[in-house]
N, C-alpha and C positions, 0 to 999 in steps of 0.2 A: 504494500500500500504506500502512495507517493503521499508525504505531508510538502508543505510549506510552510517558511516562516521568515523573515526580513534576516538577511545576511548580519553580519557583526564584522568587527576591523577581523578581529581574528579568522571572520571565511573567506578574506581575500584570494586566500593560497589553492582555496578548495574551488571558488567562483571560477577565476584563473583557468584553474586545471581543467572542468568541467565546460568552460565555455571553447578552450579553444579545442578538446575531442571534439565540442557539437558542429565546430565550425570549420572545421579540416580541408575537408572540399567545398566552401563558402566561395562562389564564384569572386563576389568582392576582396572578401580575405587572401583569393591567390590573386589574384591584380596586383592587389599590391604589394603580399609579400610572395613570390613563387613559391615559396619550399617552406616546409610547416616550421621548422628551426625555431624561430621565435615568435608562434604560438602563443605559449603559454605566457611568457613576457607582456607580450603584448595585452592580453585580457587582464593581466595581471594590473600594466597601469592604466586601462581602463577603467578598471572597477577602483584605482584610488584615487586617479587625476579628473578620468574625461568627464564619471559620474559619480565623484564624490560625495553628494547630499545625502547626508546621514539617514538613515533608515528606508532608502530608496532601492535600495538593493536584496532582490528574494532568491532563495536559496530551496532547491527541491531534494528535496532526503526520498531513498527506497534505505527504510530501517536507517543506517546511519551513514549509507553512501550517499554522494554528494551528486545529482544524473540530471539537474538542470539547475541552469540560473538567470535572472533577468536583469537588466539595468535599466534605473528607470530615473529620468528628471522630474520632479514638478513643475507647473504652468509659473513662466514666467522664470525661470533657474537661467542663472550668467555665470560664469566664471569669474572667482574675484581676481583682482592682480597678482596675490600669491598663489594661488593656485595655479595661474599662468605660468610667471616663474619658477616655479616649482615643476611644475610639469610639464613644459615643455624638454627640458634635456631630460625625462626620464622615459617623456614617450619616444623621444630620438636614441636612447639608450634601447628602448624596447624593438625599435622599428630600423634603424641604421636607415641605409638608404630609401627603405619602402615609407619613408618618410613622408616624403617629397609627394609619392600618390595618395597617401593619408590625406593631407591639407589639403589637395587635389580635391580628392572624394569631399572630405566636408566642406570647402568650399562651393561644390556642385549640389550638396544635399541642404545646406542652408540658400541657396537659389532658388529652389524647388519644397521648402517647408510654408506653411501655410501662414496668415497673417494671425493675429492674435493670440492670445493663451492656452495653453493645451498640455496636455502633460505625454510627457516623450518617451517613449519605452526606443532607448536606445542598442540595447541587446536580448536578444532570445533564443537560448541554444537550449536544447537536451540531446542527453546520449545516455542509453539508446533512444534513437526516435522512434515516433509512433506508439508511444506505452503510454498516453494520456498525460506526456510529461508537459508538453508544452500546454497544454488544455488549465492544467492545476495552477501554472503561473500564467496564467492569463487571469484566470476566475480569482485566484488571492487579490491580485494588486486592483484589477479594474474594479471588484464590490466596492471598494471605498474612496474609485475616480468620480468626483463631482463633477467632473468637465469632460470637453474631449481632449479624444489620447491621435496621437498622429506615431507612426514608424515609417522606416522603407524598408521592404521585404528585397530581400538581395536572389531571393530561390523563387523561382515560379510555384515549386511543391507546398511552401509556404501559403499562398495567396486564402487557399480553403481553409485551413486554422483560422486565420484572424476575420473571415467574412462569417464564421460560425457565430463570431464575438460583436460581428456588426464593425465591421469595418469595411471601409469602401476603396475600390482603387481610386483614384484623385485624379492619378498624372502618372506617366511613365519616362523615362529618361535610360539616355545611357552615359555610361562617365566614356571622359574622353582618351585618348592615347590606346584603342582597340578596347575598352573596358567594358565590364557586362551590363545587361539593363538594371535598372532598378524599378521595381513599382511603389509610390508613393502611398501612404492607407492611411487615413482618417474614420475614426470612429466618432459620432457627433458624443452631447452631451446627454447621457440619460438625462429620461424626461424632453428631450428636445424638437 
């Protein structure tokens, strides 16, 4: 049986681990890093740089293994200056030169995010997939979204999960330099 529960600094190591098995063959993920190498690095400073906000982060247990995780902003979340600071040389530390397509990619994905407030589920990996892992961190975090939630699904196979959950394709894009599509997904605000 899958639980969930909001990660802790202490699950970073486990988030990390667990995000980059789910994202192995992540079309985006090999853009811009080719070779799985630094993986786990990488989700690692994600989950302390890119989404930082304390208690935004859920963690899916089978018993006491660790088989999915999400990362998630609230509506209206910036990054303060130290955090900037701070985490810029640690995602260049985690990314070496796939760097460069990172800033790339979010420079292309904040072009294409919506106007106003919305809370941001910025990663969503399980391994193994299809075991209702990604279903259980959907249904945790969104009961107690009072707004809308927007992502970009990077997998086509993705698109029926989040449409289960009421989310819409928006907009479609592709990054540039040969990079893969992305489809844009808005979920409005319950009640809306």
């Amino acid at each position: 049986m899958v639980s969930v529960r909001v990660a802790t600094a202490e699950d970073r190591e486990a988030v990390g681990l667990v995000l980059a098995r789910a994202f192995a063959s992540d079309p985006v993920l090999r853009w811009m890093l080719p070779t799985n190498e630094r993986d786990v690095r990488l989700f690692r400073a994600m989950a302390r740089y890119a989404h930082p906000t304390p208690g935004w982060a859920d963690l899916a247990l089978d018993g006491h293994e660790p088989v999915g995780a999400a990362l998630w902003d609230p509506p209206g979340f910036q990054h303060s200056l130290r955090q900037k600071l701070v985490g810029y040389p640690a995602m260049l530390r985690a990314m070496g030169l796939g760097l460069r397509r990172g800033m790339l990619m979010e420079s292309v994905f904040t072009r294409h995010r919506p106007d106003g407030r919305f809370w941001y589920l910025g990663q969503l990996g399980a391994s193994p997939q299809g075991k209702g892992v990604g279903s259980a961190l959907l249904e945790h975090r969104l009961a107690s979204c009072d707004g809308p939630s927007y992502l970009e699904s990077s997998h086509p196979a993705n698109i029926p999960l989040y449409e289960r959950f009421g989310y819409e394709v928006v907009d479609e894009f592709t990054l540039p330099e040969d990079g893969p599509p992305v489809w844009a997904m808005l979920r409005p605000a319950p009640n809306a």
